[in-house]
C-alpha positions as CSV (number, residue, x, y, z in Angstrom):
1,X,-19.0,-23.8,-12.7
2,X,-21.6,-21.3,-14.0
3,X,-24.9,-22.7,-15.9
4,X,-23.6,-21.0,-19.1
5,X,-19.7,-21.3,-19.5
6,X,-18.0,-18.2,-20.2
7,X,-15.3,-20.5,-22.1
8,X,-17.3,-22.6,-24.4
9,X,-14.9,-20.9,-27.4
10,X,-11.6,-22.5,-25.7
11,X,-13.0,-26.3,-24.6
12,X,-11.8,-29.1,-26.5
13,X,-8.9,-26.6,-28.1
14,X,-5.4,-26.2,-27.4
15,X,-4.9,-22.4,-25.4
16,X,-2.0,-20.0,-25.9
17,X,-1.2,-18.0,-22.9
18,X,0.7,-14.8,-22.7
19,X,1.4,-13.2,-19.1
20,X,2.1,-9.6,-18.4
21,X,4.2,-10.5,-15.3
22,X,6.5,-13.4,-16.0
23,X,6.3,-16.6,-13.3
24,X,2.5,-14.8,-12.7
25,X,0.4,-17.6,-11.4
26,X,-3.2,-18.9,-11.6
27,X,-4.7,-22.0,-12.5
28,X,-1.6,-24.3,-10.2
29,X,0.7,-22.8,-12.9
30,X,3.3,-20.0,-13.6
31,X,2.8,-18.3,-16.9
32,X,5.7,-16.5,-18.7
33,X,5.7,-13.4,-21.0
34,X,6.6,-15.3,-24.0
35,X,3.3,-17.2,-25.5
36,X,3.4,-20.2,-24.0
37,X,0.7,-23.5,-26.0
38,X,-0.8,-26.3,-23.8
39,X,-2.7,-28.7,-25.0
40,X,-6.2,-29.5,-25.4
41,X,-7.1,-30.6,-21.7
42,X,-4.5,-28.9,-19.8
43,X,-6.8,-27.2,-17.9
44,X,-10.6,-27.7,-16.2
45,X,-13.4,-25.7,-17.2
46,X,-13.1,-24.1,-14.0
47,X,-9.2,-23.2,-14.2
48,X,-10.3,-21.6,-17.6
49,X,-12.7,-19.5,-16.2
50,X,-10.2,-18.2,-14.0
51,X,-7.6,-17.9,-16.6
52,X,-9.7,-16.1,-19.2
53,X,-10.9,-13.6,-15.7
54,X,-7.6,-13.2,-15.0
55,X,-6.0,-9.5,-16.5
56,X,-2.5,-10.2,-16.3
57,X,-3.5,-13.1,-18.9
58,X,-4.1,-13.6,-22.4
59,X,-6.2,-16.3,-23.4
60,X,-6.6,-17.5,-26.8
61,X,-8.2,-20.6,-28.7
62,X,-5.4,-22.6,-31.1
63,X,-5.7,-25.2,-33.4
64,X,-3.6,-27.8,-32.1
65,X,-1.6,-27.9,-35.5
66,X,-0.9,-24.1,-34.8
67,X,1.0,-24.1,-32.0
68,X,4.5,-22.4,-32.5
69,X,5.0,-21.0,-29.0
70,X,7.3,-22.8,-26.7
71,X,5.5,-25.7,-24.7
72,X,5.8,-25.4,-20.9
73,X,8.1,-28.7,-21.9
74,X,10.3,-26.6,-23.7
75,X,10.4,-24.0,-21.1
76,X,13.8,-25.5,-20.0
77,X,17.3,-23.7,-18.5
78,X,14.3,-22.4,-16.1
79,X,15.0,-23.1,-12.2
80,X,11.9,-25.7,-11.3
81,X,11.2,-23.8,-8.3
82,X,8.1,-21.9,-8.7
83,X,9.2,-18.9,-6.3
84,X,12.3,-18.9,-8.1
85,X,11.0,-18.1,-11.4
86,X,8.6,-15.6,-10.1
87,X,11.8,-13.9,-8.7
88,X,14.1,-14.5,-11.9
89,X,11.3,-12.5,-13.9
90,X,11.0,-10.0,-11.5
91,X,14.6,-8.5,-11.3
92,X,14.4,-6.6,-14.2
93,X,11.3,-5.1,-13.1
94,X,12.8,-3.8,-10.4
95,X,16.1,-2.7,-11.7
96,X,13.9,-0.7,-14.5
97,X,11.5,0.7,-12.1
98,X,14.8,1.2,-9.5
99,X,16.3,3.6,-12.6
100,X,13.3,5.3,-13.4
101,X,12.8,6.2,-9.7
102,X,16.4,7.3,-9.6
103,X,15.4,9.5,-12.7
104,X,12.7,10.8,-10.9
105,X,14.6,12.0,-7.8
106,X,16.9,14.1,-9.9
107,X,14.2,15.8,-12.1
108,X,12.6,16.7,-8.6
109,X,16.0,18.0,-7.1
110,X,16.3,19.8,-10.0
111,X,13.1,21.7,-10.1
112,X,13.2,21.9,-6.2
113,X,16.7,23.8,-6.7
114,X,14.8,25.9,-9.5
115,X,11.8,27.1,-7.1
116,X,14.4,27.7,-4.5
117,X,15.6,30.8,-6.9
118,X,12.6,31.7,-8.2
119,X,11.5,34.7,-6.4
120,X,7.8,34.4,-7.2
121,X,7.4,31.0,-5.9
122,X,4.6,30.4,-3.2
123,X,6.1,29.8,0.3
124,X,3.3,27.7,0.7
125,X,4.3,25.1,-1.8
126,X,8.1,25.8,-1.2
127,X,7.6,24.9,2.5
128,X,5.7,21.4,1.3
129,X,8.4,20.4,-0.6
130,X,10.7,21.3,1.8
131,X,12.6,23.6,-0.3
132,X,14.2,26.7,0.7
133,X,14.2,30.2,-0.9
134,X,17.4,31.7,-1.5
């Protein structure tokens, strides 16, 4: 704990938490996507720290009347195991990033197949790519 807290604006308040990555972790908990409240004393001074540190993480100060966000206790249909959330929220990550790689490799084969006919291409950067000149 630092001399002068860094989170003296979120103690004694209830915090809303939004993650970038769901299931990311920090502070002994997962955090989803969705703005998830927890209540006043949920976490140390120290685990707050870390939180508000933390850049996959938004951190904000809430009246306790104001929360509207799902509760980690109403976070249910959810598998309990912490690795298996992290890997439920992952998938589609990597089926998006899978597609956009796909769409990728064709743009490339295409312009590959376009320097191949192109008479003025550079052997150079033809060889590189490992592209052929017809």
């Amino acid at each position: 704990m630092s001399k002068k807290s860094k989170v003296l604006h979120l103690l004694g308040k209830a915090v809303r938490i939004i993650s970038a990555v769901d299931g990311f972790r920090r502070a002994e908990m997962a955090h989803r996507k969705e703005a998830t409240d927890h209540p006043e004393g949920t976490f140390t001074e120290e685990q707050l720290e870390a939180l508000e540190a933390e850049p996959n993480l938004i951190v904000q100060a809430i009246d306790a009347q104001e929360t509207g966000a799902s509760t980690p206790e109403e976070n249910t249909g959810e598998p309990d195991d912490p690795i298996a959330k992290l890997l439920k929220g992952n998938v589609g990550d990597v089926v998006a990033r899978l597609a956009e790689v796909s769409d990728e490799s064709i743009r490339a084969q295409a312009l590959k197949a376009e320097l191949a006919k192109d008479k003025k291409a550079r052997p150079g950067v033809l060889k590189a790519l490992g592209v052929e000149q017809k």
